[in-house]
mmCIF file of the N, C-alpha and C atoms, coordinates in Angstrom:
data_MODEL
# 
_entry.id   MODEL 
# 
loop_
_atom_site.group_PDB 
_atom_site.id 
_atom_site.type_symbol 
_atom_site.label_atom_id 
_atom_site.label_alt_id 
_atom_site.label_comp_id 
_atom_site.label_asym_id 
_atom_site.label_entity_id 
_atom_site.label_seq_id 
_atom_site.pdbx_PDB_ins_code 
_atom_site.Cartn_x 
_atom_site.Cartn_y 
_atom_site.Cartn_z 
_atom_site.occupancy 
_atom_site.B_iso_or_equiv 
_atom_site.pdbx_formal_charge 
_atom_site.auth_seq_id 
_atom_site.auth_comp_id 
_atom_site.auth_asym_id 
_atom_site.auth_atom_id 
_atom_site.pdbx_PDB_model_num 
ATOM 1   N N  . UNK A 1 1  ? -23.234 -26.610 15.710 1.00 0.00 ? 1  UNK A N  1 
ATOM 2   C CA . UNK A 1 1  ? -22.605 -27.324 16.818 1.00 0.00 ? 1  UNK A CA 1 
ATOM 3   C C  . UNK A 1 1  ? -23.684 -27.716 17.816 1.00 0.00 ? 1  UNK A C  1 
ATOM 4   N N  . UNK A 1 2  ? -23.787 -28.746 18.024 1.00 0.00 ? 2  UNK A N  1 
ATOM 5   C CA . UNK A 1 2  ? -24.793 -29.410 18.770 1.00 0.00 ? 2  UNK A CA 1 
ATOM 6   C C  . UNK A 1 2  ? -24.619 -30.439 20.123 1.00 0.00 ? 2  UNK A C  1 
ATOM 7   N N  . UNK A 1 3  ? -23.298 -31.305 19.991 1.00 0.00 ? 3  UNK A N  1 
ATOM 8   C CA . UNK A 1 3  ? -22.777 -31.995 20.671 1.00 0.00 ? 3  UNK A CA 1 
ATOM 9   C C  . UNK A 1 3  ? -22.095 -31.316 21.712 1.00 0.00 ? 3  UNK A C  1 
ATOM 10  N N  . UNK A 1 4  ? -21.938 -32.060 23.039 1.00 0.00 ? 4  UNK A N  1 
ATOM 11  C CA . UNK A 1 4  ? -20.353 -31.858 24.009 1.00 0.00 ? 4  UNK A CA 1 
ATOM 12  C C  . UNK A 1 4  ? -19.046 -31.890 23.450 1.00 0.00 ? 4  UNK A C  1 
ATOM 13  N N  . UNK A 1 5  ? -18.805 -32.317 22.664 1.00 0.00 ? 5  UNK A N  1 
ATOM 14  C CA . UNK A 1 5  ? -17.583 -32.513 21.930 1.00 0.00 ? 5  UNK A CA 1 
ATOM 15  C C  . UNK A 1 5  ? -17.305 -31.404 21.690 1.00 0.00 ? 5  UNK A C  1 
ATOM 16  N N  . UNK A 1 6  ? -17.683 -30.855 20.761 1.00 0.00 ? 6  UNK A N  1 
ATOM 17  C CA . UNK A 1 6  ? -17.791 -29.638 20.447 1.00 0.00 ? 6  UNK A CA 1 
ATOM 18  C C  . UNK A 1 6  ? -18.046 -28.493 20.683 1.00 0.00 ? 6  UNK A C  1 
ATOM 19  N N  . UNK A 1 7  ? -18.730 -28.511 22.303 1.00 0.00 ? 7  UNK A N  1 
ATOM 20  C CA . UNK A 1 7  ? -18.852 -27.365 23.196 1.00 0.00 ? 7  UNK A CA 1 
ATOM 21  C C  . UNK A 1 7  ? -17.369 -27.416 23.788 1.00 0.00 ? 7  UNK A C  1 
ATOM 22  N N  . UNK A 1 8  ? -17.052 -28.477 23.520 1.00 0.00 ? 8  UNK A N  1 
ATOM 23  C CA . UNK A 1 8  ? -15.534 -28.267 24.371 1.00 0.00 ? 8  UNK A CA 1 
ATOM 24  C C  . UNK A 1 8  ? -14.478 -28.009 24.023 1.00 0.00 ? 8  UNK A C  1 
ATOM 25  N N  . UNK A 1 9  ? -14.698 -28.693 22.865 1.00 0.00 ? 9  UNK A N  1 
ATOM 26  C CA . UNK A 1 9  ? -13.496 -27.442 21.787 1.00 0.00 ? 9  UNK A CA 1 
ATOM 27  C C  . UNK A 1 9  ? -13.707 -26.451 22.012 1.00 0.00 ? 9  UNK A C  1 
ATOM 28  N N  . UNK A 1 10 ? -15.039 -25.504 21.787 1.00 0.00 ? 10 UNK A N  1 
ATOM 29  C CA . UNK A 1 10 ? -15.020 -24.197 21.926 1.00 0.00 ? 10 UNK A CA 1 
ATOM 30  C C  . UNK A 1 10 ? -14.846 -23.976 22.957 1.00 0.00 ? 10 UNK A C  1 
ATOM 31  N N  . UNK A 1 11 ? -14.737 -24.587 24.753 1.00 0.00 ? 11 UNK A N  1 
ATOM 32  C CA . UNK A 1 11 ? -14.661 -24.079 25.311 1.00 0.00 ? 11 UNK A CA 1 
ATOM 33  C C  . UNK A 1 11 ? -13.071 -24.293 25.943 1.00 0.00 ? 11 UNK A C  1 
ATOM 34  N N  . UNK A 1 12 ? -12.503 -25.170 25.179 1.00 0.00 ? 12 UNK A N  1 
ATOM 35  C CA . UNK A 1 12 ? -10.997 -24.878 24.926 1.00 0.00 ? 12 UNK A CA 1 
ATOM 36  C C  . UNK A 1 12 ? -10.642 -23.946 24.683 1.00 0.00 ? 12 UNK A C  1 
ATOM 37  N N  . UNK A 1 13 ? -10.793 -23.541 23.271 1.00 0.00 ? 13 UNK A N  1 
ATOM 38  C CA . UNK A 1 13 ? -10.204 -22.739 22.459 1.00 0.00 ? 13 UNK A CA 1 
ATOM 39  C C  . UNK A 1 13 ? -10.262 -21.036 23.337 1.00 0.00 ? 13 UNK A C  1 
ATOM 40  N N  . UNK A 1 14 ? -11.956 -20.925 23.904 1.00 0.00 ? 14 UNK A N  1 
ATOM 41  C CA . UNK A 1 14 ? -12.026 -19.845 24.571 1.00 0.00 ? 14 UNK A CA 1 
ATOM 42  C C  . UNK A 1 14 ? -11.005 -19.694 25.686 1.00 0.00 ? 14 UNK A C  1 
ATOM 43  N N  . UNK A 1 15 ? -10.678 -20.833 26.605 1.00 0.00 ? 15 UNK A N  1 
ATOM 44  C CA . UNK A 1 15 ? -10.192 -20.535 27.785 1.00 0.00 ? 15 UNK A CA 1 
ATOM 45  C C  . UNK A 1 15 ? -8.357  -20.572 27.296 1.00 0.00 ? 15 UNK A C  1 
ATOM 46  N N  . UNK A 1 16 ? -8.134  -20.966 25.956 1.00 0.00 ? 16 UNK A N  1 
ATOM 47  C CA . UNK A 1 16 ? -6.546  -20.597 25.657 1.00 0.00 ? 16 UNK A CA 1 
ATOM 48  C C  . UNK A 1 16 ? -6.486  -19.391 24.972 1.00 0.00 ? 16 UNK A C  1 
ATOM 49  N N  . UNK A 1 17 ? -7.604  -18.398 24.572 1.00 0.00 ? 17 UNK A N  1 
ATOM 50  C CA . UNK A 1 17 ? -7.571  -17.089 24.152 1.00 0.00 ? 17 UNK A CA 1 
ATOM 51  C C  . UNK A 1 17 ? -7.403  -17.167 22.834 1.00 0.00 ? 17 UNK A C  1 
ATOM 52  N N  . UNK A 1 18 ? -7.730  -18.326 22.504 1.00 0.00 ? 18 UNK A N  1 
ATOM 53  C CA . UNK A 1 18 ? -8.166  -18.434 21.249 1.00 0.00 ? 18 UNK A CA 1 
ATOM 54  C C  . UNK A 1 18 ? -9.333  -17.611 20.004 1.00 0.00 ? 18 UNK A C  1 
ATOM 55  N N  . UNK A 1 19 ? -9.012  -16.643 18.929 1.00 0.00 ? 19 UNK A N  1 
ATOM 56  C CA . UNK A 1 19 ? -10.082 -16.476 18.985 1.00 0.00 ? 19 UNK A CA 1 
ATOM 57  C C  . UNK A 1 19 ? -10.883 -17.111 17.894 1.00 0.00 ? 19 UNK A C  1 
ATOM 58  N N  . UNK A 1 20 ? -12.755 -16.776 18.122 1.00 0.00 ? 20 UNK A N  1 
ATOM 59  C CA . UNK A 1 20 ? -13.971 -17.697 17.655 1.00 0.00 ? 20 UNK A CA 1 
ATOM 60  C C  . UNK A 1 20 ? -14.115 -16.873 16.738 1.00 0.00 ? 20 UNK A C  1 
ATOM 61  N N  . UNK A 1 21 ? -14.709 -18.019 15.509 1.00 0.00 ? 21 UNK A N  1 
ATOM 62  C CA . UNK A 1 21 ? -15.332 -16.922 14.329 1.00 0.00 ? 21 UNK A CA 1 
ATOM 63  C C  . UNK A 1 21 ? -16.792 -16.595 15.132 1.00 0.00 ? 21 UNK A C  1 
ATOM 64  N N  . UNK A 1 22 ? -17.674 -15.561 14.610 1.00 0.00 ? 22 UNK A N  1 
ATOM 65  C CA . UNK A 1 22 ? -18.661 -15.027 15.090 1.00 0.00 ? 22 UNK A CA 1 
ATOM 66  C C  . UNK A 1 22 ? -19.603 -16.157 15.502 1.00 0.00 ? 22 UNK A C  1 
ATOM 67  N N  . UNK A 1 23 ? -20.272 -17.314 14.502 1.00 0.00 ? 23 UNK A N  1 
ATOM 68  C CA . UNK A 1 23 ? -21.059 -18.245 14.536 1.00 0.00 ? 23 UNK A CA 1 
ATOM 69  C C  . UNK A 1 23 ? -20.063 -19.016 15.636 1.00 0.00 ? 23 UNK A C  1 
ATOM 70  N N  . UNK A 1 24 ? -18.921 -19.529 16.474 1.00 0.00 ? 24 UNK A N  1 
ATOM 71  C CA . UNK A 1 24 ? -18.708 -19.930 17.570 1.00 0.00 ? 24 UNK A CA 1 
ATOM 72  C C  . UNK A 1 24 ? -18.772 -19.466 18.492 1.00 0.00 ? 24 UNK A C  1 
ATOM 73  N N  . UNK A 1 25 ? -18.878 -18.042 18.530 1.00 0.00 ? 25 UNK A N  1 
ATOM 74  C CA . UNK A 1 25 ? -18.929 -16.926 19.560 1.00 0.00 ? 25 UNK A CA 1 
ATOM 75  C C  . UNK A 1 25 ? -20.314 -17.038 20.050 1.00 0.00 ? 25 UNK A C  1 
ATOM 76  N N  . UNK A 1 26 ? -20.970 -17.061 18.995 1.00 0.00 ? 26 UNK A N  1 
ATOM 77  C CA . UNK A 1 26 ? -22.684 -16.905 19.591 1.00 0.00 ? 26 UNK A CA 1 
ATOM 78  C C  . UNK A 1 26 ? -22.993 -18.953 19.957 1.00 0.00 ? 26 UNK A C  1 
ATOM 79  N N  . UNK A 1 27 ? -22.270 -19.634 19.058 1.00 0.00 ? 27 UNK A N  1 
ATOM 80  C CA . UNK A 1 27 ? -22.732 -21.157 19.780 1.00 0.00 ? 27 UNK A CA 1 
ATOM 81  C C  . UNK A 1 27 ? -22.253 -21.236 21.154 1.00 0.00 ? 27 UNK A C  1 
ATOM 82  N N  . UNK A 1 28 ? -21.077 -20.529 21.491 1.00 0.00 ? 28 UNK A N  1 
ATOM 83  C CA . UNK A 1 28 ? -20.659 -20.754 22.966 1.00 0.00 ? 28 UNK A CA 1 
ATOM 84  C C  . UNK A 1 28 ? -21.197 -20.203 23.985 1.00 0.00 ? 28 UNK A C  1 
ATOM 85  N N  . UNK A 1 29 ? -21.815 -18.407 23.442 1.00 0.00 ? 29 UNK A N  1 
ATOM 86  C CA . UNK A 1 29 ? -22.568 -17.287 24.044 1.00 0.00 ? 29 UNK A CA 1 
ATOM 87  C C  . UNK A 1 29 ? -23.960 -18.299 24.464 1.00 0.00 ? 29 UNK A C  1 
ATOM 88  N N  . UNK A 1 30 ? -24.392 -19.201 23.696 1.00 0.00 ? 30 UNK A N  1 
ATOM 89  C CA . UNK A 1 30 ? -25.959 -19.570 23.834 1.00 0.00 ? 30 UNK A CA 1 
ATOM 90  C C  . UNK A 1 30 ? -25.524 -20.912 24.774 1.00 0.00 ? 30 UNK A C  1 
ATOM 91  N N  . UNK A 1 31 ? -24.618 -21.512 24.822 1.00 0.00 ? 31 UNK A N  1 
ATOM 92  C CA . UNK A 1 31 ? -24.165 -22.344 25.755 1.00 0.00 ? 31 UNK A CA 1 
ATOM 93  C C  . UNK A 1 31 ? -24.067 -22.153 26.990 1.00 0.00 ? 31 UNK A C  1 
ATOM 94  N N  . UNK A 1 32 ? -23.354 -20.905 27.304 1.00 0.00 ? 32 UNK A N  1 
ATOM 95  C CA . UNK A 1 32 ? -23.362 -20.007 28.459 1.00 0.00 ? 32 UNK A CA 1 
ATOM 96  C C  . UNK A 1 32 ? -23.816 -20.018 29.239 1.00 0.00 ? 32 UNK A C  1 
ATOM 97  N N  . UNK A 1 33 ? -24.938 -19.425 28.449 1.00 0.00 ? 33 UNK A N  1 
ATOM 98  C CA . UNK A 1 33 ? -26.550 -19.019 28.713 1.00 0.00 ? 33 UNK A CA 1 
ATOM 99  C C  . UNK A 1 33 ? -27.248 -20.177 29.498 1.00 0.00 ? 33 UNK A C  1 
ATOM 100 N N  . UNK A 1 34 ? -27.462 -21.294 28.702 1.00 0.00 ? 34 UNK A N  1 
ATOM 101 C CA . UNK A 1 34 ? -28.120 -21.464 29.231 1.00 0.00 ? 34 UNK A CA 1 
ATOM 102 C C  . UNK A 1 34 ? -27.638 -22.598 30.554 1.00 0.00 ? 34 UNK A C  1 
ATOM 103 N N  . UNK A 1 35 ? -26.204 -22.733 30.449 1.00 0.00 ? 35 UNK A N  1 
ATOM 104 C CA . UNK A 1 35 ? -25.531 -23.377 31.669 1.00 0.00 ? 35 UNK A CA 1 
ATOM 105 C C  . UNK A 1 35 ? -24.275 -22.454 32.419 1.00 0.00 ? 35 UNK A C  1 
ATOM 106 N N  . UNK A 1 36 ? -24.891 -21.551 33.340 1.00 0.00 ? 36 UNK A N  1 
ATOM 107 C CA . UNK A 1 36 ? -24.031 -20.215 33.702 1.00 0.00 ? 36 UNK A CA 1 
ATOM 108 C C  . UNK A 1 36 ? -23.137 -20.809 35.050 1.00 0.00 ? 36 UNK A C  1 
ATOM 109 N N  . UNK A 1 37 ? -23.950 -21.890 35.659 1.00 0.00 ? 37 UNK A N  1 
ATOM 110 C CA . UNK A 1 37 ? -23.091 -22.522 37.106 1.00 0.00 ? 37 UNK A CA 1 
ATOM 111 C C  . UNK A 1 37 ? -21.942 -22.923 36.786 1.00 0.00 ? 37 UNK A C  1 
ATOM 112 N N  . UNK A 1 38 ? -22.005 -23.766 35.670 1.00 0.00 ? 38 UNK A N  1 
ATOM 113 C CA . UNK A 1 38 ? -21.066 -25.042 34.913 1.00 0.00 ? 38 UNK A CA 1 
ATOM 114 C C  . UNK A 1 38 ? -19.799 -23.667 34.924 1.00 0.00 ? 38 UNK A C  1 
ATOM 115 N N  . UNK A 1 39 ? -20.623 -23.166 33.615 1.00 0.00 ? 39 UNK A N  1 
ATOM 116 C CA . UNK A 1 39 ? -19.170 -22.213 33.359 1.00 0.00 ? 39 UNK A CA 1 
ATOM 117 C C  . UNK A 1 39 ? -18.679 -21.517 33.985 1.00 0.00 ? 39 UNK A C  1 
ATOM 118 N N  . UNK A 1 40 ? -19.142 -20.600 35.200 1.00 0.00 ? 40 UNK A N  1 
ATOM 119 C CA . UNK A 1 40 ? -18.515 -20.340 36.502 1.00 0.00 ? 40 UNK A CA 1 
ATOM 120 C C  . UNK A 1 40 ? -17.742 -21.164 37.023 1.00 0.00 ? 40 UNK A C  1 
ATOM 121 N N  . UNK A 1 41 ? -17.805 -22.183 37.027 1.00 0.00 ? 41 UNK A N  1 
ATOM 122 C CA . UNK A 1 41 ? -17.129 -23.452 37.851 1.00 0.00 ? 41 UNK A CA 1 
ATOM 123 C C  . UNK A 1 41 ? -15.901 -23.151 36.956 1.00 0.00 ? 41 UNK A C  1 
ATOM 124 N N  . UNK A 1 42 ? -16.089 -23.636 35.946 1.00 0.00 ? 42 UNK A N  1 
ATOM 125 C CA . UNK A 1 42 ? -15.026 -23.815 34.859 1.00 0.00 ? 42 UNK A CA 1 
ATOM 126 C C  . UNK A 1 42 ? -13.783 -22.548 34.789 1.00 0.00 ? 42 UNK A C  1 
ATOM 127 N N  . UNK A 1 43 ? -14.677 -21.639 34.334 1.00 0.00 ? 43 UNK A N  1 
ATOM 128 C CA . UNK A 1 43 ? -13.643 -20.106 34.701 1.00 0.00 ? 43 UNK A CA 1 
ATOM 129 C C  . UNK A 1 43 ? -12.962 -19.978 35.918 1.00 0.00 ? 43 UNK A C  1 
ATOM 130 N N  . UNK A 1 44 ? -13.323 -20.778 36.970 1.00 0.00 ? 44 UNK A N  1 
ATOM 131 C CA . UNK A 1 44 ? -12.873 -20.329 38.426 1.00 0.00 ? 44 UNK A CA 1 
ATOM 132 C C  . UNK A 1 44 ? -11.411 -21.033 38.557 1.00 0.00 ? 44 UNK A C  1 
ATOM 133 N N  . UNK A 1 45 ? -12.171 -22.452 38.131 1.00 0.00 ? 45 UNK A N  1 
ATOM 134 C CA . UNK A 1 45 ? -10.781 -23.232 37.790 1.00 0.00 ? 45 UNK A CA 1 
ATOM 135 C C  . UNK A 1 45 ? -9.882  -23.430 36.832 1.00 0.00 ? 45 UNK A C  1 
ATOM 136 N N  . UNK A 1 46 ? -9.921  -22.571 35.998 1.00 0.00 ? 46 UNK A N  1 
ATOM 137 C CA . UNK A 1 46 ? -8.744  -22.427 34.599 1.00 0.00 ? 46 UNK A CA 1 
ATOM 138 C C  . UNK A 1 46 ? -8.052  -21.034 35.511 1.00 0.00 ? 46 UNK A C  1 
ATOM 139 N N  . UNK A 1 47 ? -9.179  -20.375 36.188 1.00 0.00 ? 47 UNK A N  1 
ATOM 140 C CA . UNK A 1 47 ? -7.740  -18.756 36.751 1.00 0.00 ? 47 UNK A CA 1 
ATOM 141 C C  . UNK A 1 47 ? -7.451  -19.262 37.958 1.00 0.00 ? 47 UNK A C  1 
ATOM 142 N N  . UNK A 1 48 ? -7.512  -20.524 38.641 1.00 0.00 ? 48 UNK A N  1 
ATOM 143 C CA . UNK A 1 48 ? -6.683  -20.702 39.857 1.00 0.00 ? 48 UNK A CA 1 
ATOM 144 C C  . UNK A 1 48 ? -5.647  -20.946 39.329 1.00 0.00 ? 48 UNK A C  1 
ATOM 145 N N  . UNK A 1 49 ? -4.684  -20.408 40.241 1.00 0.00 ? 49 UNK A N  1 
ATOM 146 C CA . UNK A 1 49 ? -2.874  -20.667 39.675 1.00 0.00 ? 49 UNK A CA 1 
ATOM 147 C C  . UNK A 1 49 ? -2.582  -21.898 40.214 1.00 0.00 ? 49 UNK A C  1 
ATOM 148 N N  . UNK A 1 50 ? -1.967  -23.018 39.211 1.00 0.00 ? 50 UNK A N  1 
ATOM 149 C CA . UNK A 1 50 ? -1.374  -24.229 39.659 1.00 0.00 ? 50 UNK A CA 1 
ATOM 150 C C  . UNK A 1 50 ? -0.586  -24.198 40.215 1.00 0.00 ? 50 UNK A C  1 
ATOM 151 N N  . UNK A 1 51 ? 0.164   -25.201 41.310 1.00 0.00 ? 51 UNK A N  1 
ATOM 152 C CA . UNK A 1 51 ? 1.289   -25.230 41.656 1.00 0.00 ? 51 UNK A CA 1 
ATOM 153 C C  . UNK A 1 51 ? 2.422   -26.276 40.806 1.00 0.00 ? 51 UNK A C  1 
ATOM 154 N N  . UNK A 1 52 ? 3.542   -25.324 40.910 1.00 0.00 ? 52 UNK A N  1 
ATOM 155 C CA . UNK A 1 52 ? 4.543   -26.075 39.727 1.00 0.00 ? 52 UNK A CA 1 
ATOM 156 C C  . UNK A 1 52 ? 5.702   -26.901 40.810 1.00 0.00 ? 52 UNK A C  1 
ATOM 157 N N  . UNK A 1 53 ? 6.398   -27.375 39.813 1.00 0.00 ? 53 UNK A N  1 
ATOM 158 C CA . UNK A 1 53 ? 7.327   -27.906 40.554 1.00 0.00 ? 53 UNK A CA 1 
ATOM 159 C C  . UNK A 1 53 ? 7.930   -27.219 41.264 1.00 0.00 ? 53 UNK A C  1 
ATOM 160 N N  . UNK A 1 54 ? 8.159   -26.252 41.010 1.00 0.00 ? 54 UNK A N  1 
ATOM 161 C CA . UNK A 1 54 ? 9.646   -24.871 41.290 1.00 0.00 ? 54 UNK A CA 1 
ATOM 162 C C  . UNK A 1 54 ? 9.166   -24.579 42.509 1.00 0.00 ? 54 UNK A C  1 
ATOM 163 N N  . UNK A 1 55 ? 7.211   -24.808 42.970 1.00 0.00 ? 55 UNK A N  1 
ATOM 164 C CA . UNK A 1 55 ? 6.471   -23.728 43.862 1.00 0.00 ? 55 UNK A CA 1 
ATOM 165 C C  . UNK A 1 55 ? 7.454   -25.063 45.294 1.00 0.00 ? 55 UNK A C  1 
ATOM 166 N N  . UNK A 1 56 ? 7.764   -26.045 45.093 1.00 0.00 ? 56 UNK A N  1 
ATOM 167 C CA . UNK A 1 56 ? 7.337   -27.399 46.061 1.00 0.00 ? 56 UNK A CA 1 
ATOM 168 C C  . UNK A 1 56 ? 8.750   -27.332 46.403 1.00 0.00 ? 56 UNK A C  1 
ATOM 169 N N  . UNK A 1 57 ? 8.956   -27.284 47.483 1.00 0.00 ? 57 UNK A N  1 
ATOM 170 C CA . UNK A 1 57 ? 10.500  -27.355 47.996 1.00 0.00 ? 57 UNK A CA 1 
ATOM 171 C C  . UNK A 1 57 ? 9.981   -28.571 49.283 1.00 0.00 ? 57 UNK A C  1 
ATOM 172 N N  . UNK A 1 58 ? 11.285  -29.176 48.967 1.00 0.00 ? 58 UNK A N  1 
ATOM 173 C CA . UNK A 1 58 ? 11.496  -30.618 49.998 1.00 0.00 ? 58 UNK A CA 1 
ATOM 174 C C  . UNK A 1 58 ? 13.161  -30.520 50.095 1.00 0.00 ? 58 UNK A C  1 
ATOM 175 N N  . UNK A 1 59 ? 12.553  -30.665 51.471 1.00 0.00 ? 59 UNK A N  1 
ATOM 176 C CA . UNK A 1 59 ? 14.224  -30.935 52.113 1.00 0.00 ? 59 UNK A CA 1 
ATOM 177 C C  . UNK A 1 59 ? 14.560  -32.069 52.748 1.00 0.00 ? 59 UNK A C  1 
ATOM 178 N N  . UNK A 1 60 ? 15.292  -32.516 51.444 1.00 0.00 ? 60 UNK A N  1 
ATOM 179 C CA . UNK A 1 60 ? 15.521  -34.043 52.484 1.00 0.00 ? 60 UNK A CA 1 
ATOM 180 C C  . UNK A 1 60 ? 16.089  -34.404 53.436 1.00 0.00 ? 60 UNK A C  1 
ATOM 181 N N  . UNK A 1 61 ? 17.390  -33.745 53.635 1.00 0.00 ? 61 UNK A N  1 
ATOM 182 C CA . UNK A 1 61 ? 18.035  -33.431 55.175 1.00 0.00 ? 61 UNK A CA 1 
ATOM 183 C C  . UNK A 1 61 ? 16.940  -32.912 56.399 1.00 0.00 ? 61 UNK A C  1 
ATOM 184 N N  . UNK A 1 62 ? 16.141  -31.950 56.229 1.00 0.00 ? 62 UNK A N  1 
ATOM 185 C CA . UNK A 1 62 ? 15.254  -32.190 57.015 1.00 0.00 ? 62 UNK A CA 1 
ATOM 186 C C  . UNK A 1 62 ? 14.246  -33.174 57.429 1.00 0.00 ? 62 UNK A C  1 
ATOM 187 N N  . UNK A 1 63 ? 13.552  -33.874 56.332 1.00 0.00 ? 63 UNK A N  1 
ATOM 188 C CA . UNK A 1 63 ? 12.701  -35.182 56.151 1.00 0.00 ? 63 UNK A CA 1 
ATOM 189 C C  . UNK A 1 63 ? 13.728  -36.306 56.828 1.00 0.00 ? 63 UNK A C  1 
ATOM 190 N N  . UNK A 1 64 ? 14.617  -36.580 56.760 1.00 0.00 ? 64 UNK A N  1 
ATOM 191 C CA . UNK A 1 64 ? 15.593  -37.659 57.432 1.00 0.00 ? 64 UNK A CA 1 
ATOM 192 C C  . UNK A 1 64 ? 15.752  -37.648 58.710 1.00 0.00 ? 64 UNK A C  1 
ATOM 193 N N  . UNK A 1 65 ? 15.417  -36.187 59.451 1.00 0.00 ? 65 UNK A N  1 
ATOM 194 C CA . UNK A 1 65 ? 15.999  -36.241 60.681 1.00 0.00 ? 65 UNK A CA 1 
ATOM 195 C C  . UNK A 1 65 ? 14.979  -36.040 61.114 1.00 0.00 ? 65 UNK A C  1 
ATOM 196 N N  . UNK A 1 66 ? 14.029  -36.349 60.913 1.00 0.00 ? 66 UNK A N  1 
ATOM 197 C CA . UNK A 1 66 ? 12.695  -36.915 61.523 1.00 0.00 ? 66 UNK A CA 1 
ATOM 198 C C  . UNK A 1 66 ? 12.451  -37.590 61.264 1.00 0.00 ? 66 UNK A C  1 
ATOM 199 N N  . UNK A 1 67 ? 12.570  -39.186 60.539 1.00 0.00 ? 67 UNK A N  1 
ATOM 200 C CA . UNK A 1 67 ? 12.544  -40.315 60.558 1.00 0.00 ? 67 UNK A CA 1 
ATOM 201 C C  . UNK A 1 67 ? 13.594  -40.787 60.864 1.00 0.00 ? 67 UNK A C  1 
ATOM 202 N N  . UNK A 1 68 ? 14.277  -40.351 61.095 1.00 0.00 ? 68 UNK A N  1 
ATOM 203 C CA . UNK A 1 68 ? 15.703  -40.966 61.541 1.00 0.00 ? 68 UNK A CA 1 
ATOM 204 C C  . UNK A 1 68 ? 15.428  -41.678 62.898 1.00 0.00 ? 68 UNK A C  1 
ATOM 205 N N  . UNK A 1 69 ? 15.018  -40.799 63.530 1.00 0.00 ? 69 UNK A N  1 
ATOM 206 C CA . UNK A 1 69 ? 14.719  -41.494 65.383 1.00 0.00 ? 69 UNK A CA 1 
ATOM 207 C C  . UNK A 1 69 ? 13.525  -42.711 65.200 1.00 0.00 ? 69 UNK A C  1 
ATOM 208 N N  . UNK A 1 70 ? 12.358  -42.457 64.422 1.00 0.00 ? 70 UNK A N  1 
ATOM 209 C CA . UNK A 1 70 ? 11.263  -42.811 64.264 1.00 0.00 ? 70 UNK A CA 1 
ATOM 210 C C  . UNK A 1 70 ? 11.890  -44.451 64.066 1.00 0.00 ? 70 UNK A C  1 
ATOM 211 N N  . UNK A 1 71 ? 13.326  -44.785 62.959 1.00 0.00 ? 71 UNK A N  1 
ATOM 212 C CA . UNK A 1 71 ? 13.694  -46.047 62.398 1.00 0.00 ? 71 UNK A CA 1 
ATOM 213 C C  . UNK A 1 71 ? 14.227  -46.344 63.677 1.00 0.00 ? 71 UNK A C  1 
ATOM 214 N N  . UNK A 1 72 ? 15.427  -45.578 64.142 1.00 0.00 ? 72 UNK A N  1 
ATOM 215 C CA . UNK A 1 72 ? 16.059  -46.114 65.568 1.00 0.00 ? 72 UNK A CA 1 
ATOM 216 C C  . UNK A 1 72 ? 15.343  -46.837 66.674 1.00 0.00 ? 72 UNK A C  1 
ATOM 217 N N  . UNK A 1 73 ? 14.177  -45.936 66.939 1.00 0.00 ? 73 UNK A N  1 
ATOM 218 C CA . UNK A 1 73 ? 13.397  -46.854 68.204 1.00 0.00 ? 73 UNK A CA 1 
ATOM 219 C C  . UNK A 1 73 ? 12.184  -48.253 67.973 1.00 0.00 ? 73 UNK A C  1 
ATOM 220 N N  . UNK A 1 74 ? 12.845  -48.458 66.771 1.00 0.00 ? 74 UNK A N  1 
ATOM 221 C CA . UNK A 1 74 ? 12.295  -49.753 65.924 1.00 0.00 ? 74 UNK A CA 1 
ATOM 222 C C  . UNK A 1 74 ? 13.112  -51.004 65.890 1.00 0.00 ? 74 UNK A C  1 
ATOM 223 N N  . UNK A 1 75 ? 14.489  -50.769 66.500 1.00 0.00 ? 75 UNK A N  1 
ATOM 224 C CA . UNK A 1 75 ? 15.494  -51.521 66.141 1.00 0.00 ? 75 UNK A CA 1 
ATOM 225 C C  . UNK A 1 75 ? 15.874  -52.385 67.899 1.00 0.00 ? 75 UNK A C  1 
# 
């Protein structure tokens, strides 16, 4: 494995807990190595927790009655 392409599969596969046969383990281990910022970066942002829909509450009765006046003194 030599390409990006293919570092990124493996570094797919790693970050879905996928597991590597030994010879991907050590192509990704030597990847690592020798780019440790990158993959810090990377790890930091696959374990931040996304926000989902469920997290996002909107209230539109509230949102209305604060534009509500905002349209009125337009008229």
């Amino acid at each position: 494995m030599s390409n990006k392409e293919d570092i990124n599969q493996l570094l797919a596969r790693y970050f879905t807990g996928e597991t590597l046969s030994l010879v991907q383990q050590q192509e990704l281990d030597a990847w690592i190595a020798s780019h440790q910022q990158e993959f810090e970066q990377m790890r930091r942002l696959m374990n931040t927790p996304m926000e989902t829909s469920a997290e996002i509450h909107f209230d539109a009765g509230k949102a209305w009655q604060k534009i509500e006046p905002r349209l009125e003194n337009r008229t």
